[in-house]
Every structure is written in C-alpha cells, then in structure tokens.
N, CA, C and O atoms as a MOPAC input file, in Angstrom:
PM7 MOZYME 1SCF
protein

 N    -65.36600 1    26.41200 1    62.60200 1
 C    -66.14400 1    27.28700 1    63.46100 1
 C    -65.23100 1    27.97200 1    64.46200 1
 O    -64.36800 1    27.27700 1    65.00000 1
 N    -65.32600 1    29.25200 1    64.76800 1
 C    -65.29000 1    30.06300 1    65.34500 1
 C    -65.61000 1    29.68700 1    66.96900 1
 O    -66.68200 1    29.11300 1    67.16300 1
 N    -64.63800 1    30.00800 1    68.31600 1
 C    -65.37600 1    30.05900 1    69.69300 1
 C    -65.85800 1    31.23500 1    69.29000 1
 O    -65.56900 1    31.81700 1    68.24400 1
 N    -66.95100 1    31.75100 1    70.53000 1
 C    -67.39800 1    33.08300 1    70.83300 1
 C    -67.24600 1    32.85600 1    72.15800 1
 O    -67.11800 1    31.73600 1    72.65300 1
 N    -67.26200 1    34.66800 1    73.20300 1
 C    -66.89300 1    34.40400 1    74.07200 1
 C    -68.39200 1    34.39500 1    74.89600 1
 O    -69.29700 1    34.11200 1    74.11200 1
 N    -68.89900 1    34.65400 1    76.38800 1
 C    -69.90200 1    34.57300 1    76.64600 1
 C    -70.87800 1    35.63700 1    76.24300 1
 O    -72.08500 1    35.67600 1    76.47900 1
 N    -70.21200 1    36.39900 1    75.66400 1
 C    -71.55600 1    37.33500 1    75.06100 1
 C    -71.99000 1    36.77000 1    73.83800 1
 O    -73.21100 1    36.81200 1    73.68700 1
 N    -71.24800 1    36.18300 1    72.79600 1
 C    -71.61800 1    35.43900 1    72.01400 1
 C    -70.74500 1    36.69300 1    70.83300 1
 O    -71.42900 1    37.06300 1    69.87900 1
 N    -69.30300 1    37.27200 1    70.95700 1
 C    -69.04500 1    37.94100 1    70.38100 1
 C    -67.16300 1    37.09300 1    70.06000 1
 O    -66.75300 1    36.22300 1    70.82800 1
 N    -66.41500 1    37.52800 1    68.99100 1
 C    -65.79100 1    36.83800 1    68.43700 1
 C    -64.32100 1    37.24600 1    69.22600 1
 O    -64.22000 1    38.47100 1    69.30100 1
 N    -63.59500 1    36.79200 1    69.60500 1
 C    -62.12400 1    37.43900 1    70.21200 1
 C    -61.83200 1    38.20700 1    69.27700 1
 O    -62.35700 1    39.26200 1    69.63100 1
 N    -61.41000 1    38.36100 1    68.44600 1
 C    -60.90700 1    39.06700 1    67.54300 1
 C    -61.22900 1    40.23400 1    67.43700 1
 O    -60.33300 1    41.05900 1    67.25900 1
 N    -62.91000 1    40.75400 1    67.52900 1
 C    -63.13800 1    41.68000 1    68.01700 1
 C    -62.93900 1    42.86000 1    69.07200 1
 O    -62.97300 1    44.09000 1    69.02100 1
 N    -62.75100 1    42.04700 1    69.89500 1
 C    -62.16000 1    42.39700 1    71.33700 1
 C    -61.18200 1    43.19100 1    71.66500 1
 O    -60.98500 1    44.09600 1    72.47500 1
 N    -60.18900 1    42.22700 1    70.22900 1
 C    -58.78300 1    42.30800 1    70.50000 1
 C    -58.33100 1    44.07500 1    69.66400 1
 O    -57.58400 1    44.99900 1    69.98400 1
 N    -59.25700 1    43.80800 1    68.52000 1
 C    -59.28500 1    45.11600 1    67.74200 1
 C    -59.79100 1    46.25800 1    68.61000 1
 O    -59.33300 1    47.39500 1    68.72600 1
 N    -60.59000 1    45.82600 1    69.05200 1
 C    -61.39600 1    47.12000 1    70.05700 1
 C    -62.32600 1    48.06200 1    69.31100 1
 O    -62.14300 1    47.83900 1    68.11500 1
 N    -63.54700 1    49.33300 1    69.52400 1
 C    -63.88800 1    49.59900 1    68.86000 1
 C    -63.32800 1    50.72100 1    68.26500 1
 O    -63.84500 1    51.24700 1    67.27900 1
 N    -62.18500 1    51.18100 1    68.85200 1
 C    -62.09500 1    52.57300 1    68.45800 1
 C    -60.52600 1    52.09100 1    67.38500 1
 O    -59.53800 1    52.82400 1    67.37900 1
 N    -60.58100 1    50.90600 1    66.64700 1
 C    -59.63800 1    50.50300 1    65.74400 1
 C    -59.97600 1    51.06500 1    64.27300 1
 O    -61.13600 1    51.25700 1    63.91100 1
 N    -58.82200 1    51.31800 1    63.43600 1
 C    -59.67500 1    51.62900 1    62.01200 1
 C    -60.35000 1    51.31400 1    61.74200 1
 O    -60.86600 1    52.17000 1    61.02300 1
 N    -61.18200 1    50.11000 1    61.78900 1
 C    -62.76800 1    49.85900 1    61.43300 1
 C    -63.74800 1    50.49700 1    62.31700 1
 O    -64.88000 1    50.83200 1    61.96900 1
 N    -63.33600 1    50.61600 1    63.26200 1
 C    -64.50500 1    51.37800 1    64.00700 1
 C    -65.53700 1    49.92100 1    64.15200 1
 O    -66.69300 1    50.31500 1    63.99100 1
 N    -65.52600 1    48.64700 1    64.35600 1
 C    -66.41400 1    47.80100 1    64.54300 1
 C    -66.97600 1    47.69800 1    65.98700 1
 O    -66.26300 1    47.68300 1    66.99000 1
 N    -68.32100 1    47.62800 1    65.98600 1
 C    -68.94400 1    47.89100 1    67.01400 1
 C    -70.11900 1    46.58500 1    67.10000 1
 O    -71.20800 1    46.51200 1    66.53100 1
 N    -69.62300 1    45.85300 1    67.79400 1
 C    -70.66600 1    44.14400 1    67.22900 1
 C    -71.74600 1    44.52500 1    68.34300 1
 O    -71.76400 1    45.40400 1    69.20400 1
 N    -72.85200 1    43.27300 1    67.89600 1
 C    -74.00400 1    43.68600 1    68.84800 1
 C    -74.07900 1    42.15500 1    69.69400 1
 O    -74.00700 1    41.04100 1    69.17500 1
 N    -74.20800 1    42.40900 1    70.81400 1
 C    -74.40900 1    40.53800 1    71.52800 1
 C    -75.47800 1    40.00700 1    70.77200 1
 O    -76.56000 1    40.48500 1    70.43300 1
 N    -74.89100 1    38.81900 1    70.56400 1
 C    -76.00600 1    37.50800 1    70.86700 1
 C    -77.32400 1    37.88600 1    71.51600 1
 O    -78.44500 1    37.82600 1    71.01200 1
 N    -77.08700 1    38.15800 1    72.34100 1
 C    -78.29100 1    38.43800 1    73.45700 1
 C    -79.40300 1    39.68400 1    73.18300 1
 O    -80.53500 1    39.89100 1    73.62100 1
 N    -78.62800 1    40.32600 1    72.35100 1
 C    -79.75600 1    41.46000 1    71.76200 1
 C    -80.25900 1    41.00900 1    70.73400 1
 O    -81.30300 1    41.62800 1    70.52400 1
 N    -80.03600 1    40.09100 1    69.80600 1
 C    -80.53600 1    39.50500 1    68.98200 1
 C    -82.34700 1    38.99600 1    68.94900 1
 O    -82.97800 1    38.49800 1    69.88000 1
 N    -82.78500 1    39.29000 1    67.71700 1
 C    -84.33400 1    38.80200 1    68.42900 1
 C    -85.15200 1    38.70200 1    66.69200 1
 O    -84.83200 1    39.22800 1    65.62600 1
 N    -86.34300 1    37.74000 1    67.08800 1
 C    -87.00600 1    37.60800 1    65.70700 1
 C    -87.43400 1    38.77100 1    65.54400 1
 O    -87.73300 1    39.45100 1    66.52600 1
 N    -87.58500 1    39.36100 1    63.96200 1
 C    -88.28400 1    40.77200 1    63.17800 1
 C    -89.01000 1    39.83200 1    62.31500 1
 O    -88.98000 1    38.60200 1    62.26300 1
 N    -89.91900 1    41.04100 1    61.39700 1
 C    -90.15200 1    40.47800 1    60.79300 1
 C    -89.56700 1    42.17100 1    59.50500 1
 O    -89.39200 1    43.38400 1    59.62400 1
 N    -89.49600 1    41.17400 1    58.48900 1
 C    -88.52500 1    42.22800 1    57.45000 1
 C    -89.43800 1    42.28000 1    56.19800 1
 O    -89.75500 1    41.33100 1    55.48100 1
 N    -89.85200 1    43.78300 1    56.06300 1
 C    -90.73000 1    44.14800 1    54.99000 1
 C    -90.35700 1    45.05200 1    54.30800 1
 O    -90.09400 1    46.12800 1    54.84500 1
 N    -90.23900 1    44.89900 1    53.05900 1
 C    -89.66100 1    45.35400 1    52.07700 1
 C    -90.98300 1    46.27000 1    51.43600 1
 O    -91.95600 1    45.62300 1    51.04700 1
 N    -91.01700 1    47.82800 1    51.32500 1
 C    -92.04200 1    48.32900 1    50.84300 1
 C    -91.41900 1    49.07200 1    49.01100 1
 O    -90.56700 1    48.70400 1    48.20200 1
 N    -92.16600 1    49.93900 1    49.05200 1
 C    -92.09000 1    50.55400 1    47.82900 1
 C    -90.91400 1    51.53900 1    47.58000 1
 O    -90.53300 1    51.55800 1    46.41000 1
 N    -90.28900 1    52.32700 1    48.40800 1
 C    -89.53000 1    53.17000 1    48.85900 1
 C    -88.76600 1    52.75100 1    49.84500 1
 O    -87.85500 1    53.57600 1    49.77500 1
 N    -88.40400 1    51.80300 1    51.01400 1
 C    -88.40000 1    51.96800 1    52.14800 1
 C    -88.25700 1    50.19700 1    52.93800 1
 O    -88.84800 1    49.16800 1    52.60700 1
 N    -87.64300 1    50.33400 1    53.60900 1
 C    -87.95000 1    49.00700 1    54.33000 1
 C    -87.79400 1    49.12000 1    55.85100 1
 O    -87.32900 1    50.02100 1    56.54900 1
 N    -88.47000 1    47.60500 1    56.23000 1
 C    -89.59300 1    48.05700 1    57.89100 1
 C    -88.49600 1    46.87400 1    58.31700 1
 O    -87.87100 1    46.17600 1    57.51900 1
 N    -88.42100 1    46.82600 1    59.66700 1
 C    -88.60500 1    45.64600 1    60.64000 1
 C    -89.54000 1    45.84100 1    61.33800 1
 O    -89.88900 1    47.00200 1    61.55300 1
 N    -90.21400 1    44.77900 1    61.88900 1
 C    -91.33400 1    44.93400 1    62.56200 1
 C    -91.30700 1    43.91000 1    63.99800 1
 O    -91.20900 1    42.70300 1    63.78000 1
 N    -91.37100 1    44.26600 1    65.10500 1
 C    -91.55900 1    43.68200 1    66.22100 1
 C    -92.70400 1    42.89200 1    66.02500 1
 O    -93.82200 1    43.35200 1    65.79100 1
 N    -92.33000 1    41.31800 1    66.15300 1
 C    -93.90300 1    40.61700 1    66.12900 1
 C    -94.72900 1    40.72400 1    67.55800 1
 O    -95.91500 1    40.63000 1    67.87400 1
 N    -93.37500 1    40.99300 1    68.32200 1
 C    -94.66300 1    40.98300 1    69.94900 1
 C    -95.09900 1    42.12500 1    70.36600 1
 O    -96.10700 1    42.16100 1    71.07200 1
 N    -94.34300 1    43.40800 1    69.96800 1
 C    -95.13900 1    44.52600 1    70.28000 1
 C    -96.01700 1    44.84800 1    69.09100 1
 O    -97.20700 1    45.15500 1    69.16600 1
 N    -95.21700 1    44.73200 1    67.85600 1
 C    -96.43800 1    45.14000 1    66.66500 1
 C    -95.91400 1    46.57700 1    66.10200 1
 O    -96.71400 1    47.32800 1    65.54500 1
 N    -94.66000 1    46.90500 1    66.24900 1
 C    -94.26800 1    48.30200 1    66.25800 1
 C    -92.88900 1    48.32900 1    65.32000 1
 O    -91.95100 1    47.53800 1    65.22100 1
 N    -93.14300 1    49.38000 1    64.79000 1
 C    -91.81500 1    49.45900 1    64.18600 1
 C    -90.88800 1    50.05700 1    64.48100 1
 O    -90.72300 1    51.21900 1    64.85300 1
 N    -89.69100 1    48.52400 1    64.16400 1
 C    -88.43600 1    48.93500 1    65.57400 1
 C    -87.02200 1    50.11400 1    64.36300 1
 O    -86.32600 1    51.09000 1    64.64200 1
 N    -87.20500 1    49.33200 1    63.13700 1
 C    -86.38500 1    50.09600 1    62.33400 1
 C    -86.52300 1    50.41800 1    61.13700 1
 O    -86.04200 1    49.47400 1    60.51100 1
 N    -87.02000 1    51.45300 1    60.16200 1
 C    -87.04400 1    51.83800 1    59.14100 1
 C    -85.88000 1    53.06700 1    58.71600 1
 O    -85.37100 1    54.01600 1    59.31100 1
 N    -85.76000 1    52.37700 1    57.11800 1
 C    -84.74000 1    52.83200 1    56.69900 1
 C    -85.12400 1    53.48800 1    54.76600 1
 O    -85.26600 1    52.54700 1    53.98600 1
 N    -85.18700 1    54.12900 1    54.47600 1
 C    -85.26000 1    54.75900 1    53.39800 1
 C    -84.36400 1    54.29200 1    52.06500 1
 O    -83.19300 1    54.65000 1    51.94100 1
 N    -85.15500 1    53.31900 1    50.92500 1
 C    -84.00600 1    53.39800 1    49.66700 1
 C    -82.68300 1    54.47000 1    49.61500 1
 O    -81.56200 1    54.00700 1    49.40200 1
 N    -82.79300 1    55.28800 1    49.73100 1
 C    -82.04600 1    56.50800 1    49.42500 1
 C    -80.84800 1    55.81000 1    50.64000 1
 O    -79.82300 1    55.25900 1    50.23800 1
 N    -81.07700 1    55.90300 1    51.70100 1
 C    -79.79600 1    55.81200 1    52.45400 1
 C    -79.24500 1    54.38500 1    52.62700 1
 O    -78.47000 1    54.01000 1    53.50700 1
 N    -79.86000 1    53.55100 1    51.49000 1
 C    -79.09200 1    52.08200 1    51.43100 1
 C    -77.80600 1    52.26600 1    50.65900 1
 O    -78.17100 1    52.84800 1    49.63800 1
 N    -76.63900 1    52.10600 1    50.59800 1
 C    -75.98900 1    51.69000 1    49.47900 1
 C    -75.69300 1    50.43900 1    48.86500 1
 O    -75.58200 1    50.32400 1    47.64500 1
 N    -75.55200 1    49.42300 1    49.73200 1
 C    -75.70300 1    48.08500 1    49.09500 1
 C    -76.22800 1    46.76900 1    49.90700 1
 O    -76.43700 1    46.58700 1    51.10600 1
 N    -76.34800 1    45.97000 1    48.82000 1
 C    -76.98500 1    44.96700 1    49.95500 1
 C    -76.52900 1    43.34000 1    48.98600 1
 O    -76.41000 1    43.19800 1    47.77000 1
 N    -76.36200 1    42.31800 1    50.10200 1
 C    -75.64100 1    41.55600 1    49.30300 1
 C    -76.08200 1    40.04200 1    50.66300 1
 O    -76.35600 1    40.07600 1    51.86300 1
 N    -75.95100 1    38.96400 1    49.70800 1
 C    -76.58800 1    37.45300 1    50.66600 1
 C    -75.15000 1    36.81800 1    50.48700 1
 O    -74.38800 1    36.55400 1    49.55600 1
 N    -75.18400 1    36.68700 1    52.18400 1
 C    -73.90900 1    36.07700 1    52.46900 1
 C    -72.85200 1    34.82400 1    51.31200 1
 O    -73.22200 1    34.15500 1    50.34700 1
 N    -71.80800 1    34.92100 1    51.82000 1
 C    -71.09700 1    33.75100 1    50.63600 1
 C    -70.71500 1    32.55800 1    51.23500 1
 O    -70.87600 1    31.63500 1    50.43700 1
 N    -70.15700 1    32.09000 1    52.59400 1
 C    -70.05800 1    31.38300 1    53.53500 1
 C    -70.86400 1    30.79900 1    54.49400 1
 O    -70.83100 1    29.62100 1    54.85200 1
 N    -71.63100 1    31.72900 1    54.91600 1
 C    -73.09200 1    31.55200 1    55.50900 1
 C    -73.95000 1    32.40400 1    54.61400 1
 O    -73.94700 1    33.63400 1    54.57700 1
 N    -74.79100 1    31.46500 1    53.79600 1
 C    -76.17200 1    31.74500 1    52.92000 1
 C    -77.23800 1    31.93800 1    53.65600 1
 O    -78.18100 1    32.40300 1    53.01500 1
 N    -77.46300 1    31.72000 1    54.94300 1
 C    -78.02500 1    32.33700 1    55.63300 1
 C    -78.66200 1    33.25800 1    56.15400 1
 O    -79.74800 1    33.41900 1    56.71100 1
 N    -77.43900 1    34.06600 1    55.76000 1
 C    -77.22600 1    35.47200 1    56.25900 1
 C    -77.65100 1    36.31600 1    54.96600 1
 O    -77.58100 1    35.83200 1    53.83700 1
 N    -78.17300 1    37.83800 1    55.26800 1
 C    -78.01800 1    38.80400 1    53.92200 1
 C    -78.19900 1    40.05800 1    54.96600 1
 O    -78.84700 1    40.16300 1    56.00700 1
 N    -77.29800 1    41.02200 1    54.20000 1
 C    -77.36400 1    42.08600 1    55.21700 1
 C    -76.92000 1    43.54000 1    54.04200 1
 O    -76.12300 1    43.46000 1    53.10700 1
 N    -77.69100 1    44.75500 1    54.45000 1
 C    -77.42800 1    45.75500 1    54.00800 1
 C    -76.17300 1    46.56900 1    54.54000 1
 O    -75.56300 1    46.20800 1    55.54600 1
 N    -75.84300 1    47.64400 1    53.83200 1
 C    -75.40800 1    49.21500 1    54.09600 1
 C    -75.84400 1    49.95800 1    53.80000 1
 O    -76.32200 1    50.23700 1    52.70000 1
 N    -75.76100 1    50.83000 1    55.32700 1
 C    -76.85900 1    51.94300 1    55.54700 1
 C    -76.16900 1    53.09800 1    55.55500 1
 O    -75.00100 1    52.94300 1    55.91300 1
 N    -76.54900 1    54.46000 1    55.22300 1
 C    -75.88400 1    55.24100 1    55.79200 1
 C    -76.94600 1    56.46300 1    57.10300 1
 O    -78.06700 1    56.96800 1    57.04300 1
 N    -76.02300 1    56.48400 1    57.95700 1
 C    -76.44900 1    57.63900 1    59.10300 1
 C    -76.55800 1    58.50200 1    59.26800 1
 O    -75.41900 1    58.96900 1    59.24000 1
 N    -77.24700 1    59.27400 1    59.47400 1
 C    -77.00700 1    61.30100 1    60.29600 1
 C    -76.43700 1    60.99900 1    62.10200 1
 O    -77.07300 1    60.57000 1    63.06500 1
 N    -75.19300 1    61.38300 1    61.99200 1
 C    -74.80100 1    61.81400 1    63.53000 1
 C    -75.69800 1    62.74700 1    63.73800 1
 O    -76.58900 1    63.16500 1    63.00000 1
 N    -75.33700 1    63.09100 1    64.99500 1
 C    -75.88100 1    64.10600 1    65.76700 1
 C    -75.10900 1    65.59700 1    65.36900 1
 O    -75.51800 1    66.74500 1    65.19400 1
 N    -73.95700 1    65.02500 1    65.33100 1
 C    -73.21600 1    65.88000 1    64.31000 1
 C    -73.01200 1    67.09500 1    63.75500 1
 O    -72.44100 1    68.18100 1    63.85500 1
 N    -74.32200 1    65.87200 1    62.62500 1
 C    -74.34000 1    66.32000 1    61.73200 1
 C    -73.64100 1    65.97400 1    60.28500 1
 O    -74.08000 1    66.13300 1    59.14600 1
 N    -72.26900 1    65.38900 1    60.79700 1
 C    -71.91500 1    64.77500 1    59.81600 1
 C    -72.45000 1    62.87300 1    59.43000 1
 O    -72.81600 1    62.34600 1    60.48100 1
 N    -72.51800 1    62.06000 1    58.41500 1
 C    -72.59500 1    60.72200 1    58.72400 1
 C    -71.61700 1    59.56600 1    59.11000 1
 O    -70.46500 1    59.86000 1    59.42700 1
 N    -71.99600 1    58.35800 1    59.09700 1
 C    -71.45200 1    57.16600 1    58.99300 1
 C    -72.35000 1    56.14900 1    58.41500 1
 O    -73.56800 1    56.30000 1    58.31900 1
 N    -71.52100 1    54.83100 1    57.93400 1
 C    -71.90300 1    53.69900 1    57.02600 1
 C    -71.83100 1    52.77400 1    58.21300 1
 O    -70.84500 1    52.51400 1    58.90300 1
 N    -73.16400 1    52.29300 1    58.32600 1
 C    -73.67500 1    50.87900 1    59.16300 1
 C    -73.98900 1    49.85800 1    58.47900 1
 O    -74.97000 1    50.05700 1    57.76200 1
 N    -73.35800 1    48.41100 1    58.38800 1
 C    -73.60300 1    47.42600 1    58.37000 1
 C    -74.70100 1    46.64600 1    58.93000 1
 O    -74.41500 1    46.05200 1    59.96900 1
 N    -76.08000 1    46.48300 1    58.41800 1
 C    -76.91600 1    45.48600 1    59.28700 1
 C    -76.70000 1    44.47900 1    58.80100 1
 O    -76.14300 1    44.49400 1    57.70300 1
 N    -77.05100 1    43.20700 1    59.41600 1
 C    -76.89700 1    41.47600 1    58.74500 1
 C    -77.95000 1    40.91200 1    59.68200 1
 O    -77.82900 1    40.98800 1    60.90500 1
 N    -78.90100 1    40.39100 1    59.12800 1
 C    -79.70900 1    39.45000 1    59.45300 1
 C    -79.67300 1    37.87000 1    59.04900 1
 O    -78.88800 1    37.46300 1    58.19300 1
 N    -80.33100 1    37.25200 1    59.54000 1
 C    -80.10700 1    36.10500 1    59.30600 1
 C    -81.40100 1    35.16200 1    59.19100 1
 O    -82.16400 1    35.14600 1    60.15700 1
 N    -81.69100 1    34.38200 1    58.07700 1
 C    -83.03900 1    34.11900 1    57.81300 1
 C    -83.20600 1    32.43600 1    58.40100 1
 O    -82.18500 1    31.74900 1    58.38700 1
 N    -84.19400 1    31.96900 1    58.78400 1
 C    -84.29200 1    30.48500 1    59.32400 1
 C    -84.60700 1    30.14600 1    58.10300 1
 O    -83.92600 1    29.12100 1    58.08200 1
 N    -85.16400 1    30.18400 1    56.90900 1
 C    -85.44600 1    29.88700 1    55.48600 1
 C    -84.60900 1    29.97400 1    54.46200 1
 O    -84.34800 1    31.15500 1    54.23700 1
 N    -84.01400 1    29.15700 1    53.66300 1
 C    -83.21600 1    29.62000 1    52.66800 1
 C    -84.03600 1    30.14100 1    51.87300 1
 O    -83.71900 1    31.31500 1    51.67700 1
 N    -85.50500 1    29.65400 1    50.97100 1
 C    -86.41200 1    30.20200 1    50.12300 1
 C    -86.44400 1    31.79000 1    50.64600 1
 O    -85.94300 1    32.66100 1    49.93300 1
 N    -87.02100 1    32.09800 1    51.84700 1
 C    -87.53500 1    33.22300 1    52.23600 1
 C    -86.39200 1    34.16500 1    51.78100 1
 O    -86.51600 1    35.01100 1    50.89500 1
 N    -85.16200 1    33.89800 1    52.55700 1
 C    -84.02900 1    34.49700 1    52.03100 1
 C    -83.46800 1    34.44900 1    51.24500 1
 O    -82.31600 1    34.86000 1    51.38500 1
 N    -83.84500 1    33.97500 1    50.02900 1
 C    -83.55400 1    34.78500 1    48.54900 1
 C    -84.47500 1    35.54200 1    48.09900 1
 O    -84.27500 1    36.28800 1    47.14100 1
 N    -85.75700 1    35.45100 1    48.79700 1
 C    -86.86500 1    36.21700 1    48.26200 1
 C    -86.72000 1    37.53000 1    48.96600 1
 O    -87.20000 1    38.46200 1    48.32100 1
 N    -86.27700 1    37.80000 1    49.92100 1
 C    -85.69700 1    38.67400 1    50.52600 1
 C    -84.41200 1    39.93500 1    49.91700 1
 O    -84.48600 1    41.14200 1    49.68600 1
 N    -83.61500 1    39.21500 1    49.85100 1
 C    -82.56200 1    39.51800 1    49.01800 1
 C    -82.62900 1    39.95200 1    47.88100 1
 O    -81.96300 1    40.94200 1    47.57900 1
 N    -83.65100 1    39.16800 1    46.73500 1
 C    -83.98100 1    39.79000 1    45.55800 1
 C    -85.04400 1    40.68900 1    45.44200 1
 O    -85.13300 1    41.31100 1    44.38300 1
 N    -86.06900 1    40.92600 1    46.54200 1
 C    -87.12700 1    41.86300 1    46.70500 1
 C    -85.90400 1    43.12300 1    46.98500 1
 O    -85.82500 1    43.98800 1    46.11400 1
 N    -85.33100 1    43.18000 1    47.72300 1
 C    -84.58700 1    44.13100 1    47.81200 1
 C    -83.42700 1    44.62400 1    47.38400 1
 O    -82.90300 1    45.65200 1    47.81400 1
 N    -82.94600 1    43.82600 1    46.43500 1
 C    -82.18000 1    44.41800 1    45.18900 1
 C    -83.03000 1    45.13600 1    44.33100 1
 O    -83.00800 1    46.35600 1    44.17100 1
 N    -83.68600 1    44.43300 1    43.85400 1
 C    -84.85000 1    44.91900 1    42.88400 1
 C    -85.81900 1    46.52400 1    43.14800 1
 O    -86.30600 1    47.43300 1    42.47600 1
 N    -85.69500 1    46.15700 1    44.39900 1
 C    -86.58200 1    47.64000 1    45.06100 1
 C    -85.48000 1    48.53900 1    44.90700 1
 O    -85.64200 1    49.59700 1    44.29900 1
 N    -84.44400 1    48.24300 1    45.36800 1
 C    -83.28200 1    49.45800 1    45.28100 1
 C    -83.15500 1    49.62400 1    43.74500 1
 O    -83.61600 1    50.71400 1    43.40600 1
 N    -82.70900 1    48.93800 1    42.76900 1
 C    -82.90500 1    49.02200 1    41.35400 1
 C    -84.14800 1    50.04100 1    40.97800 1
 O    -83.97500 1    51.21800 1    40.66000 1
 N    -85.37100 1    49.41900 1    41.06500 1
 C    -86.09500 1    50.54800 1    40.60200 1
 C    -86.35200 1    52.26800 1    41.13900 1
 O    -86.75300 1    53.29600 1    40.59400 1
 N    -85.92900 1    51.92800 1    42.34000 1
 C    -86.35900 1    53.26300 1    43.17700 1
 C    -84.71200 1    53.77000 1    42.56200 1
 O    -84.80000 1    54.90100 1    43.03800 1
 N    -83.61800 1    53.77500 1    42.02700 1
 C    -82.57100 1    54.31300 1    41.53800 1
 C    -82.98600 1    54.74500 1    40.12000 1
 O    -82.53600 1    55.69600 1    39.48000 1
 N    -83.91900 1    53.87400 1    39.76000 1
 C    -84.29700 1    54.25800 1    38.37900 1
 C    -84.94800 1    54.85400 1    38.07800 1
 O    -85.10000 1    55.19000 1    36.90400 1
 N    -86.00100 1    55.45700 1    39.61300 1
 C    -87.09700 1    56.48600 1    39.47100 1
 C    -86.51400 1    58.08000 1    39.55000 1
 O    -87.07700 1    59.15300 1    39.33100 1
 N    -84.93800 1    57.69800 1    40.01900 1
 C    -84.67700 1    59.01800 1    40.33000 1
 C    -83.37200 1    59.69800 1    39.09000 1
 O    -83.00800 1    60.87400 1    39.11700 1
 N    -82.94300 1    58.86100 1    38.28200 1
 C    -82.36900 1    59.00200 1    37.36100 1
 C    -83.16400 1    59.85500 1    35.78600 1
 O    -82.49700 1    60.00300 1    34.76100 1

C-alpha cells in the first residue's frame, strides 16, 4: 500500500504535477461520494441518491473504452472523450469503485455489452 497525503492524493502525483506529459489531474478523496451508475440503452447516468439529479451523463459514442481493474477488482472505470471550450477535445479517465464485487461485474459487463451493441447499430 501506497501513503496518501492529506488530501488523500498519491506523492507521486504531486511530484509530476499537472501540467507533466500526462496531463494528470487527480480528484481528492474528499470529493468523492456515493452515485448510483445506470447503464441505459445509448448512454450512461450517474445519479445523485440525495438530490435525485443527474450529476453526469455521457453518450456511447464518446466512450472509447472501459475495462475492471486488475489489482484492485474493485475498481472499473471508463474513457471518455471531451469538447473543450475550444473546441478542440481531450480523453478523461473516470474510475469508480464498487462496494460489491457481484454488482461490479454486472456493471462492467452491462457496459461492455452496451458499447458492443450500440457499435453494432452503427456499423
């Protein structure tokens, strides 16, 4: 295991900074919070359970991949891609992390599968 420092973010990070060739930009610990993650037909939701609102939707089309952690199984997280303001984009990394191992393969394979067919609707 890894220290973190009091934000709950990794030194290493730090040390890279964000404006390093990765461009990594971590989010605290502290912003962290339960969703709930719904996988639709086209499209997938997070959903605020205490307001009831949806905090992030994201469109099949601008996923490119998505994959359940190898070290921590825990974890499964997409790539997204963005519209700057721009105008031009960028590729965002989300990673969530499931309290269920069941849930989170059902997760993971609902949304392979959704990306699979919605690629296959457009082919």
């Amino acid at each position: 295991l890894q220290a973190l420092d009091e934000n709950g973010l990794s030194p290493d990070l730090h040390k890279r900074g964000t404006n390093g060739p990765c461009g990594v930009q971590p989010t605290s610990i502290q912003e962290n919070r339960t969703m709930l993650f719904t996988v639709g037909k086209s499209q997938i939701f997070l959903v605020s359970p205490d307001t009831k609102k949806v905090a992030m939707e994201k469109s099949f089309r601008e996923i490119s991949f998505c994959s359940q952690g190898i070290r921590h199984v825990d974890h499964f997280g997409f790539i997204c891609r963005e519209s700057l303001e721009s105008g031009s984009c960028q590729f965002v990394c989300y990673v969530f992390q499931c309290t269920d191992a069941g849930e989170l393969e059902r997760h993971v394979l609902s949304l392979c599968l959704s990306l699979c067919l919605s690629l296959s609707d457009t082919v």
